[in-house]
N, C-alpha and C positions, 0 to 999 in steps of 0.2 A: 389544917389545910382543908380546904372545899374544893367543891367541884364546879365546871359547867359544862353541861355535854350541848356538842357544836353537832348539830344535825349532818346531814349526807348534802343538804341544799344549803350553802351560806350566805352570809350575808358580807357581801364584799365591799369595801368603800375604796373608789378611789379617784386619787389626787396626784393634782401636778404644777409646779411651778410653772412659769411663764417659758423658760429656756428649758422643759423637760417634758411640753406635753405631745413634741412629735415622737419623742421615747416611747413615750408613754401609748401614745396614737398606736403605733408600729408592734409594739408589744401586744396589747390590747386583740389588734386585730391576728397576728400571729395565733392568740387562743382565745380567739371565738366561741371555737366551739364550747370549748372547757367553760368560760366564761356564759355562754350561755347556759348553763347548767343553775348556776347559781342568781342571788337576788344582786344588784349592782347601784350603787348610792354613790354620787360626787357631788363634786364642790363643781358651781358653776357655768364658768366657762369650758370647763374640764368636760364636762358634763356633755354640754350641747357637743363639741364635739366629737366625744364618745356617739354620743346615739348617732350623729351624722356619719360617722366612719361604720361602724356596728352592724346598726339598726336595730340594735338591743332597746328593749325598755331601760330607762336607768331615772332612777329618783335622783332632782336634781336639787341641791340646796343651795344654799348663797355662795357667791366668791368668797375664797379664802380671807381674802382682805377685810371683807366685811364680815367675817360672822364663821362663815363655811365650816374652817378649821374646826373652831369650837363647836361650831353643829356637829361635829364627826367625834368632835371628843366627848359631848357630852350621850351619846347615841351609842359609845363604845362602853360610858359605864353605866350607862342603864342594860348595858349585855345585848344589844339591838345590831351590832355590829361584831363579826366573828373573827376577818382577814382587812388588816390596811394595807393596800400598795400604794404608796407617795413615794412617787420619784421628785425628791426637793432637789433645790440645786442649790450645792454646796459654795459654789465661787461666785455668785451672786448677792447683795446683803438683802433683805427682804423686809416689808416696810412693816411686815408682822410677823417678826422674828418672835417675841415670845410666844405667839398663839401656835405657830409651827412647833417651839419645844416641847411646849404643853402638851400638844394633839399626842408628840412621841412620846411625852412622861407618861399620861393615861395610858397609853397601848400597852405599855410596860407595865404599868400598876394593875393592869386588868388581862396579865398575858394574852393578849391574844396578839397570832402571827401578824408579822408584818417587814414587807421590803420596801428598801429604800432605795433598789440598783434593779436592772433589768436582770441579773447574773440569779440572786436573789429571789423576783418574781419568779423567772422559770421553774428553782428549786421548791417555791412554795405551790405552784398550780399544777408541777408535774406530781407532786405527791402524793400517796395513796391516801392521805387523811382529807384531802380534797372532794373524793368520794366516797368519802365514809364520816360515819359519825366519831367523832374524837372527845374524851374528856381531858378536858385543859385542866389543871392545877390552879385554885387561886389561891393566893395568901389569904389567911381570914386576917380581918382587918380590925376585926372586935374589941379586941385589947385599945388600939389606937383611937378608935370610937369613941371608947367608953372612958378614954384616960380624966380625970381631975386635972382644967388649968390651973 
């Protein structure tokens, strides 16, 4: 097992479905301040209006549809991204359903935190590893690398 230590300043990415990003809005601006602490990366249309609600700087990449997701997955295993919050919606079908599983398979394959509920967000932004540095556990992957097809 390896390590990766997650600074005091993270780097936060976040996403939201179509029918989740007034959640998302609401939340967002609920921890402002907390949020401003940190570096802020989304998909989009998420995006714009985040910084319009905010007024946070936030790097904004492609809509999910086109691209986004996978921009946030592949940013999460080059270790460029520390915390994801996507609020997806569950009761909706989504026209990029697998780049949505994907995004949450990397998260998982690359521990790093991440909520999919508002319930969730809170638990992860109120926590003390939010302002501190944390070493996250990785699996080492080496084995799997290196296997003979």
């Amino acid at each position: 097992m390896t390590h990766k230590k997650l600074s005091a300043n993270k780097t936060i990415a976040l996403v939201a479905h179509d029918h989740r990003k007034d959640d998302l809005i609401k939340w967002a601006t609920a921890n402002k301040d907390a949020l401003s602490q940190h570096s802020l990366i989304a998909t989009g249309t998420t995006g714009r209006l985040l910084e319009e609600h905010l007024g946070l700087p936030i790097k904004r990449l492609l809509s999910g549809p086109l691209g986004g997701d996978q921009q946030i997955g592949a940013l999460i295993a080059q270790s460029e991204i520390d915390v994801l919050i996507f609020f997806w919606d569950p009761m909706e079908a989504q026209p990029h359903d697998p780049d949505v599983k994907a995004l949450l398979r990397v998260g998982i394959v690359w521990n790093i935190p991440m909520a999919c509920d508002v319930a969730t967000a809170d638990f992860l932004i109120s926590s003390p590893y939010m302002k501190s540095t944390y070493n996250a556990a990785l699996t080492d992957y080496d084995e799997y690398k290196n296997r003979k097809l």
